[in-house]
N, C-alpha and C positions, 0 to 999 in steps of 0.2 A: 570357560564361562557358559553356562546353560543358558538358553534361548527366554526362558523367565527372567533370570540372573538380569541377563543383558536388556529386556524390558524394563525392571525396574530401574537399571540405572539410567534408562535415558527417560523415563518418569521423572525420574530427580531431576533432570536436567528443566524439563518442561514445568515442577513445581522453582525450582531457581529461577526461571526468566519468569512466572508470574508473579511470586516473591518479590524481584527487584522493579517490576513494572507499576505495580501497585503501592511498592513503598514511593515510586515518581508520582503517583496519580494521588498519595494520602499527601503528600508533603512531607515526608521522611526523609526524603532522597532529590536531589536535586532533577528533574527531568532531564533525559537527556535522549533524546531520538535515534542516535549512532546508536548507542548499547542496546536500546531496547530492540532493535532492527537485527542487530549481531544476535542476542541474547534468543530471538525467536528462531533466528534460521541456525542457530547451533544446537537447539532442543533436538529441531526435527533431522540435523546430519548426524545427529547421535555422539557428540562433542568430536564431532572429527575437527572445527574449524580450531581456528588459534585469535582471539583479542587482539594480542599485541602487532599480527604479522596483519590482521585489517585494521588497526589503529593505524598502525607504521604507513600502510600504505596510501591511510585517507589523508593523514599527517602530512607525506610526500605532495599529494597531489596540492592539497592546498597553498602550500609553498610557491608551487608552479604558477596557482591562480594571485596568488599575492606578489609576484612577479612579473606578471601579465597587465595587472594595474600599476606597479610603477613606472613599467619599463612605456606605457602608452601616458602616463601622467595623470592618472584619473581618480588620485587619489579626495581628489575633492566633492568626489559624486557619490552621496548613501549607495546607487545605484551600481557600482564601480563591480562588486563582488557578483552578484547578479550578473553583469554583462558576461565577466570572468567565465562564471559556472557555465553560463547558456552556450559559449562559444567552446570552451574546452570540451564538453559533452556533444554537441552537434556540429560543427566545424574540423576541417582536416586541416590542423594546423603541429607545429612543430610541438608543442608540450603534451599533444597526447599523438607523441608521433606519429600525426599523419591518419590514424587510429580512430575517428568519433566513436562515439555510443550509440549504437541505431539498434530497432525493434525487428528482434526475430520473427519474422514474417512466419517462419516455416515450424517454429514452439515458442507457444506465447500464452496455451491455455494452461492449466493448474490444475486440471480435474485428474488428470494420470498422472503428473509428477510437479509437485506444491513448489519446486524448486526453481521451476523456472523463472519465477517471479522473484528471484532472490539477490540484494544487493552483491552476493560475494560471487555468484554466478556471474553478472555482470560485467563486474570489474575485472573478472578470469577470459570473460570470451567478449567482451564490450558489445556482447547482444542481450537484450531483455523484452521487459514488457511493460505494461501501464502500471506494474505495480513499482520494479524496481528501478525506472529510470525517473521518475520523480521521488522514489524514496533516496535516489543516491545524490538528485542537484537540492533536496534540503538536507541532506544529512553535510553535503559538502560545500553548502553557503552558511551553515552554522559553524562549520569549524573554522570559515572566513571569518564569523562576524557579521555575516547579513542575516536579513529573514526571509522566510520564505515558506510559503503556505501547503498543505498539501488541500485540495479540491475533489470534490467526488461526482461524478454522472453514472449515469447508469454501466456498471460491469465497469466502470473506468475511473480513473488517478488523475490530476494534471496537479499544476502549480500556480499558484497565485502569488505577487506579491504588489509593492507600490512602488510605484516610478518616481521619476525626479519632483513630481507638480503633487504626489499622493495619491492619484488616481491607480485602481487596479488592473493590473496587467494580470493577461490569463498567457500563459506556456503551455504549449501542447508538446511534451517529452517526446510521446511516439512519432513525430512526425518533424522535431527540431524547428516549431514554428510558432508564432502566436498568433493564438484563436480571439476572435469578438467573443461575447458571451450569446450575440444570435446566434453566430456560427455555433456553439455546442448544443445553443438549446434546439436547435434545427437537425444536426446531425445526428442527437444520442437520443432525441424527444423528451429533455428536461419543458415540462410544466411552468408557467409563474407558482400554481399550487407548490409544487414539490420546491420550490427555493423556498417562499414564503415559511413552509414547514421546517425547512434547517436539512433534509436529507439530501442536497443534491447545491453545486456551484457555490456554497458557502466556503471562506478559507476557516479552515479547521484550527484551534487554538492548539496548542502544545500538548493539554492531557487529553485532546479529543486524538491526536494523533498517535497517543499512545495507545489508546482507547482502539484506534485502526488496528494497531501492530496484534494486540490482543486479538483482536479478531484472527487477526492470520495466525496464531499460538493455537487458537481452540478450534478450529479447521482445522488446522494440520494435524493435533490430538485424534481428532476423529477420523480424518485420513488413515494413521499409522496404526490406533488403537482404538477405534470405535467409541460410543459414544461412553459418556460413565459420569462421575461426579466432579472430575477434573474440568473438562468442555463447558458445563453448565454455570462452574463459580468464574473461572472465567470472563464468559458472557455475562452472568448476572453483577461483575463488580465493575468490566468496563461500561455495561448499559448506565452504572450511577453516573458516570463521566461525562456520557454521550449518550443521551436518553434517546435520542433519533437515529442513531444509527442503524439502518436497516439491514446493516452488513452484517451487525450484529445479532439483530432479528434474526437475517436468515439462518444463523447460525443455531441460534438456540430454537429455532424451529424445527432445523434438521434434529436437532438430540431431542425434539421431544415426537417428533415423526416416526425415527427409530424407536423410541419404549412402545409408543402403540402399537407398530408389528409386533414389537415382541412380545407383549402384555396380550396382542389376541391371540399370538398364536399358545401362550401360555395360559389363554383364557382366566387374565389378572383380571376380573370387571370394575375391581375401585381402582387399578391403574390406569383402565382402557379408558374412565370417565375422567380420570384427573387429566392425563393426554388431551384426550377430547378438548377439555375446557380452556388448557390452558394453549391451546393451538388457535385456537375460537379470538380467543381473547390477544392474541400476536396476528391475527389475519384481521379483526378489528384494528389492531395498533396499525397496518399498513393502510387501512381503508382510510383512517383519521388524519395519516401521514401525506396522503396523495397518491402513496407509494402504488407500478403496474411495475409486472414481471415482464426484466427483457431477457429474451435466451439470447442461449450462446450462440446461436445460429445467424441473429440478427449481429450479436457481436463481432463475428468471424468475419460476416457480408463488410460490414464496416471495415474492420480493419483492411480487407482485400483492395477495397474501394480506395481507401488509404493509402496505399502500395503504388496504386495504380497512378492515384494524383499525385504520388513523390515522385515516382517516376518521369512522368511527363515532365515535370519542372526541374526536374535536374536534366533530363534531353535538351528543355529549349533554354536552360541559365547557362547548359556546357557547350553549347553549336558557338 
């Protein structure tokens, strides 16, 4: 197979998982988070993954977590599957022998390889990052039965959901802990503005999450094959979902960042102005939003920071 050949078919792959993500977001198709999670990170592996062998294996775990609640009695508490999930992923206990899920300190960013952030990566080395270790405790409290929210802060993921009384609990995946909502808006510099706006600590409805996964499809697009008309319908069908998303923003900011390079150095002038405009008018929509640019630098600092406070308290919980 030629190196085009082999391009277009993992094209196909990338038009298939926005096909079925869009038929969840039109009401076509029943939403479903597992698949759409699957369905992005199998585009970008070029169908190397398998459905059935990450079905089986979410299938499995859930088992474990549904066993976890009878065998402690707790089948009387909404909350029961929730405790399940949190403990099985951040606790060394017998059902994930011995094994938690903790954050790859040492690859965690996406910028050289989209992979890292990937549910099936995770469950292969039970290391991740902020995207796939909250995408794996709602992918694996819905196949419970429970709900569970996915939240956004700046460059970062957690989980939201309601405890026994309905009040919201916040999870912080990378750190197997729960956070106050001072505590995030103090660490990550979430605003009252940016909640108020819907771009930051809100729990995300079911087609806004899908709406997330999209975003990771149309990044990864542009990662593998640059920007084009794929990246942009993308962006423009999950922006109808989640008009706030600025995840999404930055995305189709990048594709239209790319055509101006290219349009000047092609010296396109009615390309270079539509670019122009339409950047203009996304760098308005952040303004409008609250939306300020955190680098990865700051993010990196944090996570280290992070590291450092896990540490400590697992020194003095282990003396």
């Amino acid at each position: 197979m030629s190196k085009d050949d082999g391009n277009q078919q993992q094209k196909r792959l990338y038009e298939i998982a926005f096909i079925e993500m869009n038929n969840m977001l039109s009401g076509k198709k029943t939403v479903n988070f597992k698949e759409a999670v699957f369905l992005m990170e199998n585009a970008f592996s070029n169908g190397s993954l398998s459905y059935e062998q990450f079905n089986t294996e979410i299938g499995s775990i859930a088992l474990r977590l549904q066993q976890m609640v009878k065998t402690k009695h707790l089948e009387q508490f909404r909350t029961a599957m929730n405790w399940a999930v949190f403990k099985f992923m951040t606790d060394s206990i017998k059902e994930n022998k011995f094994t938690p899920y903790s954050y790859d300190f040492d690859n965690f960013m996406p910028d050289k390889d989209p992979s890292v952030g990937f549910v099936t990566k995770l469950l292969k080395t039970n290391k991740g990052n902020c995207n796939s270790l909250p995408f794996l405790y709602k992918i694996l409290a819905e196949e419970c039965g429970a709900t569970a929210f996915l939240a956004l802060a700046p460059i970062h993921c957690y989980i939201k959901h309601k405890d026994e009384k309905g009040k919201w609990v916040n999870l912080e995946m990378t750190s197997g802990s729960f956070a106050r909502d001072e505590w995030i808006m103090e660490e990550t510099g979430v605003t009252v503005e940016q909640i108020k706006s819907g771009i930051y600590m809100n729990a995300l409805s079911q087609k806004e999450s899908i709406a997330l996964v999209m975003k990771e499809l149309a990044a990864n697009y542009q990662f593998q094959f640059g920007v084009g008309s794929f990246d942009l319908k993308v962006c423009e069908t999950a922006l109808l979902y989640y008009p706030v998303s600025v995840n999404l923003l930055m995305v189709k900011f990048e594709h239209y960042r790319k055509i101006l390079l290219k349009a000047r150095e092609q010296q396109q002038s009615k390309l270079i102005t539509l670019a122009n405009n339409i950047l203009a008018e996304i760098d308005n929509k952040f303004i409008e939003l609250g939306y300020r640019n955190s680098s990865e630098e700051d993010y990196k600092n944090w996570i280290k920071e992070n590291k450092i406070s896990k540490q400590s308290f697992s020194a003095v919980n282990n003396k």
